[in-house]
C-alpha positions as CSV (number, residue, x, y, z in Angstrom):
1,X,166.4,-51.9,-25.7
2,X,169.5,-50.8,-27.4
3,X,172.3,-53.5,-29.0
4,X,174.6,-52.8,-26.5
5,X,172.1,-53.0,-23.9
6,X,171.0,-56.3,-24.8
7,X,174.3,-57.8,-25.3
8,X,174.9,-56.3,-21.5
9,X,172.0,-57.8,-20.2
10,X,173.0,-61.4,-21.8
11,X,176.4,-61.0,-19.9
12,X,174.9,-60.5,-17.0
13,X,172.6,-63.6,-16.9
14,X,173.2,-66.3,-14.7
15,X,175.2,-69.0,-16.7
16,X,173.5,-72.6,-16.5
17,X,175.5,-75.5,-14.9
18,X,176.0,-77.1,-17.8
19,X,177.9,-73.8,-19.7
20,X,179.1,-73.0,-16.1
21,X,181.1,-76.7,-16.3
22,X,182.0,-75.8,-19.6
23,X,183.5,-72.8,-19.0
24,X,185.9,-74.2,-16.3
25,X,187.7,-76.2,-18.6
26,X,188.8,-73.1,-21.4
27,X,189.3,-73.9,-25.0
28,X,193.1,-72.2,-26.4
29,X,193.0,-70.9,-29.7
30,X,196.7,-70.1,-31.3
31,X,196.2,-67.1,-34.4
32,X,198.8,-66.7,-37.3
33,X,199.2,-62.9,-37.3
34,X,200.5,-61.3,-40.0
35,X,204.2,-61.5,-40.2
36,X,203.9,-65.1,-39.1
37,X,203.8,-64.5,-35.3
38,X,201.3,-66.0,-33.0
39,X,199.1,-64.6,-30.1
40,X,197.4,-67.4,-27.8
41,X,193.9,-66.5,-25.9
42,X,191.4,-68.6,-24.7
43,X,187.5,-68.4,-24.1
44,X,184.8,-69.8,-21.8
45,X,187.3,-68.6,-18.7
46,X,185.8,-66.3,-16.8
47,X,181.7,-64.8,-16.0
48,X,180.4,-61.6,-16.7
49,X,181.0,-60.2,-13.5
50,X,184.7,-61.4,-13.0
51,X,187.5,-59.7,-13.4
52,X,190.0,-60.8,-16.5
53,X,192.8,-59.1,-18.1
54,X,192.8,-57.8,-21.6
55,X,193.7,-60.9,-24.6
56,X,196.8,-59.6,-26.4
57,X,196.4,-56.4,-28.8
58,X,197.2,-58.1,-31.3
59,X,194.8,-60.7,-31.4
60,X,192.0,-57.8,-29.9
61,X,192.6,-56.1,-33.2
62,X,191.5,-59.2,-35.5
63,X,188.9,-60.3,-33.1
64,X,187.1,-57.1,-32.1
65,X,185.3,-53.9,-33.3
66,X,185.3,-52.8,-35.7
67,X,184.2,-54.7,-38.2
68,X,183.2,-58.4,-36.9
69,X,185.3,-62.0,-36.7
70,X,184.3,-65.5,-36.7
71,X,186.0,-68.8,-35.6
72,X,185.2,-71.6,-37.6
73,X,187.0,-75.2,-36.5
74,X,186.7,-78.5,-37.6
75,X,186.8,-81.4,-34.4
76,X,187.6,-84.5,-34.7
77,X,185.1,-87.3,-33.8
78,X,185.4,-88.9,-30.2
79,X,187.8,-92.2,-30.4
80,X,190.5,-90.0,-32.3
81,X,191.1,-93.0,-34.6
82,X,192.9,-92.0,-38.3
83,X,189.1,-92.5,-40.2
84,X,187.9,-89.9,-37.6
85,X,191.0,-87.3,-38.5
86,X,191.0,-88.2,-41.8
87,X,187.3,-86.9,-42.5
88,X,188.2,-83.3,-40.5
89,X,190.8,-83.0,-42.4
90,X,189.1,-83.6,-45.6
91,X,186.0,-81.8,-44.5
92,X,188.5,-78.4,-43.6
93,X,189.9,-78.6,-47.4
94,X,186.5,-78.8,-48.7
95,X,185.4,-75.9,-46.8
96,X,188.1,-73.7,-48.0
97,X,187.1,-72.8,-51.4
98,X,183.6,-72.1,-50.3
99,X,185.2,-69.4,-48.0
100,X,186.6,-67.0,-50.8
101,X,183.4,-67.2,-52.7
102,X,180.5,-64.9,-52.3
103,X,179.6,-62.9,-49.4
104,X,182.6,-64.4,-47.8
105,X,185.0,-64.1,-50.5
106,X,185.5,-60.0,-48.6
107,X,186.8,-61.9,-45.1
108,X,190.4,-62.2,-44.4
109,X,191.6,-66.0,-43.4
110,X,193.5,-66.3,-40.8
111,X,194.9,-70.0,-40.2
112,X,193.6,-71.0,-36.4
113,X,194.2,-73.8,-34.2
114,X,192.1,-75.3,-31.5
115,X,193.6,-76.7,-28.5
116,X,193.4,-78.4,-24.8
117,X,195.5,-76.4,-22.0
118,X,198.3,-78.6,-21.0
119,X,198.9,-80.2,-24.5
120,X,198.6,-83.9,-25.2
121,X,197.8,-85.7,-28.8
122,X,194.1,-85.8,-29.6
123,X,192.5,-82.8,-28.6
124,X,193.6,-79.9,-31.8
125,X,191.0,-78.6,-33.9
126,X,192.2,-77.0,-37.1
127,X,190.5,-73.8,-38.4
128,X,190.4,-70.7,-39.6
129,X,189.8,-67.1,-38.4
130,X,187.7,-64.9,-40.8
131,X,187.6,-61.3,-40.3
132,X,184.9,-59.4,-41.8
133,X,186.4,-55.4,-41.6
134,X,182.1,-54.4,-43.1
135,X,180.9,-56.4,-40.3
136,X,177.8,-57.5,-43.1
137,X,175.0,-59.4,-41.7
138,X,175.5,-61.6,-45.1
139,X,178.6,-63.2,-44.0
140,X,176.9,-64.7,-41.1
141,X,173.9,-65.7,-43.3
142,X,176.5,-67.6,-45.4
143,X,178.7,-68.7,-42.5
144,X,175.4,-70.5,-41.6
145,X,174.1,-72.2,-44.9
146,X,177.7,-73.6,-44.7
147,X,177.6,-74.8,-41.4
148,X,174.0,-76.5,-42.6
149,X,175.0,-77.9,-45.4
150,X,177.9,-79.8,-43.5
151,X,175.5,-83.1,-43.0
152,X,177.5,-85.6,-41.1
153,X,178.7,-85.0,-37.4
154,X,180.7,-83.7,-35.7
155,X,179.8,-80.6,-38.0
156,X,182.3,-77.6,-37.8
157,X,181.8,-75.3,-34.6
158,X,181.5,-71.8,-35.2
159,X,182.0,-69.0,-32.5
160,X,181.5,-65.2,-33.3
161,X,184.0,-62.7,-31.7
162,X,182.0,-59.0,-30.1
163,X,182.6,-56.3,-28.0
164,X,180.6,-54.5,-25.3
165,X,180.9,-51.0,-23.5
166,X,183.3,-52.2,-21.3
167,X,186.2,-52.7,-24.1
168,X,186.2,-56.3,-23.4
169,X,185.7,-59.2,-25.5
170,X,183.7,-62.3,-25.7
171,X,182.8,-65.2,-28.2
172,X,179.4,-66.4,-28.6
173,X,179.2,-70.4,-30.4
174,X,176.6,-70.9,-32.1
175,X,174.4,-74.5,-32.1
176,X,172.0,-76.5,-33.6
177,X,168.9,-76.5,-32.0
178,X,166.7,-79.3,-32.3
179,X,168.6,-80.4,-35.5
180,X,166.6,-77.4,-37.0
181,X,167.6,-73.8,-35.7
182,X,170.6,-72.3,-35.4
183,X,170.9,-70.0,-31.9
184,X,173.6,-67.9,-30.1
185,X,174.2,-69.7,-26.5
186,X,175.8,-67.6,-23.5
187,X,178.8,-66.1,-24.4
188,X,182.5,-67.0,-23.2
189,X,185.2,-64.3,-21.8
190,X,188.0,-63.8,-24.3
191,X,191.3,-63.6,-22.4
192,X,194.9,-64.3,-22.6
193,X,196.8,-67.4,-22.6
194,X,200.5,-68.6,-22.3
195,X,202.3,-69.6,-24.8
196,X,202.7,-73.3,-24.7
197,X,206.4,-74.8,-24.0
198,X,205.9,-76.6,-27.3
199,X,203.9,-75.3,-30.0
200,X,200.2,-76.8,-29.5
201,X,200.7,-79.3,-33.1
202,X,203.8,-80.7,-32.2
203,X,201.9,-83.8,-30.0
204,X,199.8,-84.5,-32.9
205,X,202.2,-84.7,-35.3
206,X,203.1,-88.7,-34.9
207,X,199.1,-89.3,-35.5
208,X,199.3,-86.6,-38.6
209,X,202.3,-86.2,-40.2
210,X,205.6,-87.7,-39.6
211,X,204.5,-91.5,-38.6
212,X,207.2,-92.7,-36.0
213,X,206.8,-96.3,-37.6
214,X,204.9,-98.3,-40.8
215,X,201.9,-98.6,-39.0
216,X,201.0,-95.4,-38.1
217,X,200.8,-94.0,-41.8
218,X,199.2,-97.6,-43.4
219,X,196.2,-96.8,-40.7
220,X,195.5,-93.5,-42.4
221,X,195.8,-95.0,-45.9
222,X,193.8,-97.8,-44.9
223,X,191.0,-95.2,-43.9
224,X,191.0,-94.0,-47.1
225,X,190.4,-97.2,-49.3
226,X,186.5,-96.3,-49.1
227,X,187.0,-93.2,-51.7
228,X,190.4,-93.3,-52.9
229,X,190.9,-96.4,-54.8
230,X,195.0,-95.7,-55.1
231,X,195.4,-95.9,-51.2
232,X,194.0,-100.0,-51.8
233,X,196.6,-100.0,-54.4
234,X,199.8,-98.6,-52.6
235,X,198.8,-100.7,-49.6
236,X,199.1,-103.7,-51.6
237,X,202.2,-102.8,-52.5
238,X,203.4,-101.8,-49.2
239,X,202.3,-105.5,-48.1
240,X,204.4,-106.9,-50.3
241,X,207.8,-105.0,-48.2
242,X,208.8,-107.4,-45.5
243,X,208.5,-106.1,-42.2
244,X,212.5,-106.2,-40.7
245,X,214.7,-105.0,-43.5
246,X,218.1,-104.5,-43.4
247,X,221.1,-103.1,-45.7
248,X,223.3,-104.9,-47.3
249,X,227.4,-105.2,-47.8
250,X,227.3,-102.0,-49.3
251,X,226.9,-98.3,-48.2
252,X,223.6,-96.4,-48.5
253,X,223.7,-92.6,-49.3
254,X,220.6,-90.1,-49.3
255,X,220.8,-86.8,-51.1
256,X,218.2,-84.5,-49.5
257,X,217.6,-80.5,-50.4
258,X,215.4,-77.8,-51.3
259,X,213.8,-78.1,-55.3
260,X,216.6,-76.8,-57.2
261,X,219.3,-77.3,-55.2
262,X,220.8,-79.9,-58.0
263,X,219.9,-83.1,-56.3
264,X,218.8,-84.9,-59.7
265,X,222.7,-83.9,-61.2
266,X,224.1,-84.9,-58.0
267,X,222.5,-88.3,-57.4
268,X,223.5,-89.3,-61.1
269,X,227.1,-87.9,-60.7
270,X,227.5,-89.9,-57.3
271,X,226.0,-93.0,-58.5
272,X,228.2,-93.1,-61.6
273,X,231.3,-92.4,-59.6
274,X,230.4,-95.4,-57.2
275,X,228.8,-97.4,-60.0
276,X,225.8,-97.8,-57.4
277,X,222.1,-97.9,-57.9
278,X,220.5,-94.9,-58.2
279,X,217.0,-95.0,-56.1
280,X,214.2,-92.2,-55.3
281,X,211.5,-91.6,-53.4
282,X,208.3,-92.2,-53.6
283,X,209.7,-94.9,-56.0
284,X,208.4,-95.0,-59.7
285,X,206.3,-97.9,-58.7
286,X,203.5,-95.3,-56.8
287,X,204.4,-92.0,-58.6
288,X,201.5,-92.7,-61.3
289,X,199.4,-91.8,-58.0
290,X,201.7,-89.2,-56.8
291,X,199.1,-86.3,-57.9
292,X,196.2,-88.0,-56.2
293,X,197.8,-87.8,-53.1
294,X,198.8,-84.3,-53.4
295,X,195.3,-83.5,-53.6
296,X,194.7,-84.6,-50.3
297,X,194.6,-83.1,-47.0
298,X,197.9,-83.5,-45.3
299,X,197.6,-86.3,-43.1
300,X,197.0,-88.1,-46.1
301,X,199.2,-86.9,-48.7
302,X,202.1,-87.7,-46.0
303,X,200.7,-91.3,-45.2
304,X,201.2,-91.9,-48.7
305,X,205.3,-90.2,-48.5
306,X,206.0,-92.3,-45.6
307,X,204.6,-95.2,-47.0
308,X,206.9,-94.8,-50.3
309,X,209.7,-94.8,-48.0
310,X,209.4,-98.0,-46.2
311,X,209.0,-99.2,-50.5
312,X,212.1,-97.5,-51.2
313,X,213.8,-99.7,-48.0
314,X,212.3,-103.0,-49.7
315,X,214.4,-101.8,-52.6
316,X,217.6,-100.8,-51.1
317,X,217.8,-103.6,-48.8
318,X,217.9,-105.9,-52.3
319,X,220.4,-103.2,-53.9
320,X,223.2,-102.5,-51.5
321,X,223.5,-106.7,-51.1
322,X,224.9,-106.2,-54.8
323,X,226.2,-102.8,-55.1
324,X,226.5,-99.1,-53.4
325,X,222.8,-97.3,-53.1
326,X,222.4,-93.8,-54.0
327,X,218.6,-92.3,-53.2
328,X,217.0,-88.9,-54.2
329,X,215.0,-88.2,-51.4
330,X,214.1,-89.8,-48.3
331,X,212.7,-89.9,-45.0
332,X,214.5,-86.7,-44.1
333,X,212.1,-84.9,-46.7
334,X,209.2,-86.5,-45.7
335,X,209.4,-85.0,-41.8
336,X,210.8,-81.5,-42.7
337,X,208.0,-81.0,-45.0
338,X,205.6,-82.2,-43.2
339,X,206.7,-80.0,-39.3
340,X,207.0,-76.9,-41.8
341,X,203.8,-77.2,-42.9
342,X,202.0,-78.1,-39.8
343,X,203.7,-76.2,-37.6
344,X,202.1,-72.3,-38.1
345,X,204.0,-69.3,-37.4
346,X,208.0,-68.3,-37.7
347,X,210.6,-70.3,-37.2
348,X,210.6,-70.0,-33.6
349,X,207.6,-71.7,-33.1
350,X,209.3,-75.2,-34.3
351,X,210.3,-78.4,-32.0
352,X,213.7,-77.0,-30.5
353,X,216.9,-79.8,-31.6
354,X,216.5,-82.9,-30.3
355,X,213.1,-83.3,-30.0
356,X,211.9,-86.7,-30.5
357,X,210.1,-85.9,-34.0
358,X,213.3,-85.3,-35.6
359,X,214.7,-88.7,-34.7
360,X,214.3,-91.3,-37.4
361,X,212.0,-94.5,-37.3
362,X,213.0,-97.0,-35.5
363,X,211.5,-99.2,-38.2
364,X,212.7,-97.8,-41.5
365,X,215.9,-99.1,-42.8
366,X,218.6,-96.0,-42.0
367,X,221.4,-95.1,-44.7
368,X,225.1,-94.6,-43.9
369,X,225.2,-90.9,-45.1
370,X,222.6,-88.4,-45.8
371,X,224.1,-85.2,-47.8
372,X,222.3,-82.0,-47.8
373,X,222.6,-80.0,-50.4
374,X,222.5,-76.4,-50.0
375,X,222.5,-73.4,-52.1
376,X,221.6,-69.3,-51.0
377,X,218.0,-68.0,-52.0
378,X,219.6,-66.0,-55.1
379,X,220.5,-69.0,-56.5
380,X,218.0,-71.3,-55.8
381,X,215.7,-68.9,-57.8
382,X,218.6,-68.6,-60.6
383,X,217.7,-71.8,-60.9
384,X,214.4,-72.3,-61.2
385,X,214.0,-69.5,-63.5
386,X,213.2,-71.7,-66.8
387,X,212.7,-75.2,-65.7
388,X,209.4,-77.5,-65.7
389,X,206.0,-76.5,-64.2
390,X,205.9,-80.0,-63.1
391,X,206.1,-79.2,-59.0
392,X,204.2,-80.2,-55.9
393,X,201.9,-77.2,-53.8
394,X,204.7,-76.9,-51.5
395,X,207.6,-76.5,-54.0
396,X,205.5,-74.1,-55.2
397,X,205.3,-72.7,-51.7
398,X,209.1,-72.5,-51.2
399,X,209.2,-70.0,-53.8
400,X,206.4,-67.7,-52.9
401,X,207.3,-68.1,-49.2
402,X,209.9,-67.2,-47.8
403,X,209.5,-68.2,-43.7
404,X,207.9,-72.1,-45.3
405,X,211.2,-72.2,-46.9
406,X,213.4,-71.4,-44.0
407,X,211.3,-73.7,-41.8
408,X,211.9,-76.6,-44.3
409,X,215.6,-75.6,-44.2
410,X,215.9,-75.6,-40.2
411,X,214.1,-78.9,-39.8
412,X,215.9,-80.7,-42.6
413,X,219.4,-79.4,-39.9
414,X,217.6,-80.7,-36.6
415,X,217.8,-84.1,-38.0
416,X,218.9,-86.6,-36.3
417,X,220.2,-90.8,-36.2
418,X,221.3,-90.0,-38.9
419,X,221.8,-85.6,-39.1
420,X,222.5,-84.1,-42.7
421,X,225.9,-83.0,-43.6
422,X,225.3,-80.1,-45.7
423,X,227.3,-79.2,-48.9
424,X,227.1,-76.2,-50.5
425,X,226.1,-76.7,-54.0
426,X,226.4,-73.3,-55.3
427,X,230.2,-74.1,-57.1
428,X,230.9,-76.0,-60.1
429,X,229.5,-79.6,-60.6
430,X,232.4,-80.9,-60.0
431,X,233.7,-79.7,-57.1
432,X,229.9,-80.4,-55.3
433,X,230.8,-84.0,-56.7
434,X,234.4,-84.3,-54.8
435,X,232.9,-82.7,-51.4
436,X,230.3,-85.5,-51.5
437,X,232.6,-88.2,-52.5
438,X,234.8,-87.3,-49.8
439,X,231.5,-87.2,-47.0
440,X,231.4,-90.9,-48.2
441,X,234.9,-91.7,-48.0
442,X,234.9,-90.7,-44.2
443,X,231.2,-92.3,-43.4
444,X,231.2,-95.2,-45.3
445,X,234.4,-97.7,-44.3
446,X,232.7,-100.3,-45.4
447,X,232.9,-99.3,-49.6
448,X,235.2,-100.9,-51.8
């Protein structure tokens, strides 16, 4: 029998209870398209012989003929608890590399999410898309010895995107069988789906990325003591912080902005013009670890950001009793980062104002002011042009990309309790000092 034939012939099979069960509750996928759009579709929703519309073109072009596409995700382990997340995420990053060498070095990558209809925290897979335009029976040889040399469980799950003579498109997963063979199962319709209300990370970002209190980021670092020996270390430290803090006599201000928008000139200019203390975060006491961290998978690296901040309270809470408190960086930086990065596509697809991940921690100890600085994309290069190599991936990032950048930017404004006041730091030193000085003069009643 022909290909075509045979794939027909599969579609046509009876499904089995069990895949019949499975199919009534559809996975979601959400695609990065180039351009940074998104197209939703799901799988698993509809038989052989049912009737479904068409997934979007846009999405039909990555995921069908010709050449040939694969999904490869990485779940998390049932209970959903920080260990569990913390090994998919780890597990993801170390598959990454391996996916632009060798036979699969020729895919595209496509960054892919995984996700329940309906929302809710606990259920998002991340992933990628990899798009083979030869359509080489190598890639799926290596896509395989991959998948088998991922020992512990829950091992990624890989689903492979074809055609038939009908124009319509299905995914077949593939499994383990026996612990020994890898086989095809019955394949799953590919059709459309909405567009959630919310894009389909935003509920998992208070488990993976901006921590709504202390706890939240200490249990990801406290998964980590195992293999990273610094997490033991900064939670000692973290320990040490008492749990209510709370400011002193004197103001607090936070200087937030992109890299290169002068915050290091400003925050010494302010400090000296107050005679305050001038504080930064992550404080000097965890930066010798500060590349470690940055090594990590996300939900790590910002475990260890938001656990600098609640350090940086400890110490402005003992500051501001003697004198005003001036801070480079805070938790402002932390949660804009971290929703830019996690949050795929334009910046459409971000939390809309006022959604409760922009709202600061009920826990952390809150400043009087925070001042945005603010300067155009010209100048922000200008700028860089010349300095250090010393910067983090995504500083890196904000120069090479220019949506990351204006996500960033649009998540640092939807701040809020307490929102940015933005400056424009483009003029002379001097006149970006007196339109900060004057912020603090109207915020700040309580300075001397």
């Amino acid at each position: 029998m022909a290909p075509a034939g045979r794939l027909l012939a599969l579609l046509a099979r009876p499904q089995s209870p069990a895949r019949a069960g499975a199919m009534a509750q559809p996975s979601c996928f959400a695609l990065e398209l180039p351009g940074c759009s998104l197209a939703h579709f799901a799988v698993g929703t509809a038989g052989a012989a049912a009737p479904a519309p068409a997934p979007d073109p846009r999405a039909a072009a990555l995921l069908g003929p010709p050449g040939r596409s694969y999904a490869l995700c990485v779940p998390v382990a049932p209970g959903r608890d920080c260990a569990a997340r913390v090994r998919a995420a780890r597990l993801l990053q170390r598959l990454l590399p391996q996916l632009r060498r060798g036979p699969l070095g020729r895919c595209q990558l496509r960054r892919m999410l995984r996700y329940c209809p309906g929302g809710g925290a606990g259920g998002l897979q991340r992933g990628v898309l990899l798009r083979d335009p030869d359509d080489s029976p190598d890639t799926r040889r290596a896509l395989l010895a991959l998948l088998d040399s991922c020992l512990e469980a829950p091992r990624p799950s890989l689903g492979e995107f074809v055609g038939d003579e009908s124009h319509r498109l299905w995914q077949r997963p593939w499994e383990l069988r026996g612990g020994r063979e890898w086989r095809q199962v019955d394949p799953e319709r590919v059709v459309p789906a909405p567009e959630p209300a919310l894009h389909p990370v935003v509920p998992d970002l208070p488990s993976s990325g901006v921590f709504p209190h202390r706890e939240a980021a200490r249990a990801v670092l406290e998964a980590c003591t195992p293999f990273l020996p610094a997490a033991r270390a900064v939670l000692e430290l973290v320990d040490q912080c008492p749990g209510r803090l709370h400011r002193g006599l004197f103001p607090v201000i936070v200087v937030e902005g992109l890299d290169a928008t002068g915050k290091t000139t400003v925050t010494r200019a302010v400090a000296d013009a107050l005679q305050a203390a001038l504080l930064k975060s992550p404080p000097a006491c965890v930066s010798q670890w500060r590349q470690t961290f940055d090594d990590e998978p996300a939900i790590v690296r910002r475990a260890f950001y938001s656990l600098g901040n609640y350090i940086v309270a400890s110490e402005i809470a003992q500051a501001s009793a003697r004198a005003p408190v001036v801070v480079d960086r805070y938790w402002h930086s932390t949660a804009a980062y971290a929703i830019a990065t996690e949050v795929s596509g334009a910046v459409q697809h971000l939390p809309p104002a006022h959604h409760p991940i922009y709202q600061w921690p009920k826990d952390l100890l809150r400043p009087d002011l925070v001042v945005l600085l603010t300067v155009s994309p010209e100048e922000r290069l200008r700028r860089i042009q010349g300095r250090g190599p010393e910067r983090t991936r995504e500083e890196e990032e904000l120069e090479a990309n220019s949506v990351f950048r204006q996500k960033v930017e649009v998540s640092y404004e939807r701040m809020e309790n307490p929102g940015c006041h933005a400056v424009d730091a483009s003029p002379s030193r001097e006149r970006v000092l007196q339109a900060v000085l004057s912020l603090v003069r109207d915020h700040c009643p309580q300075l001397p």
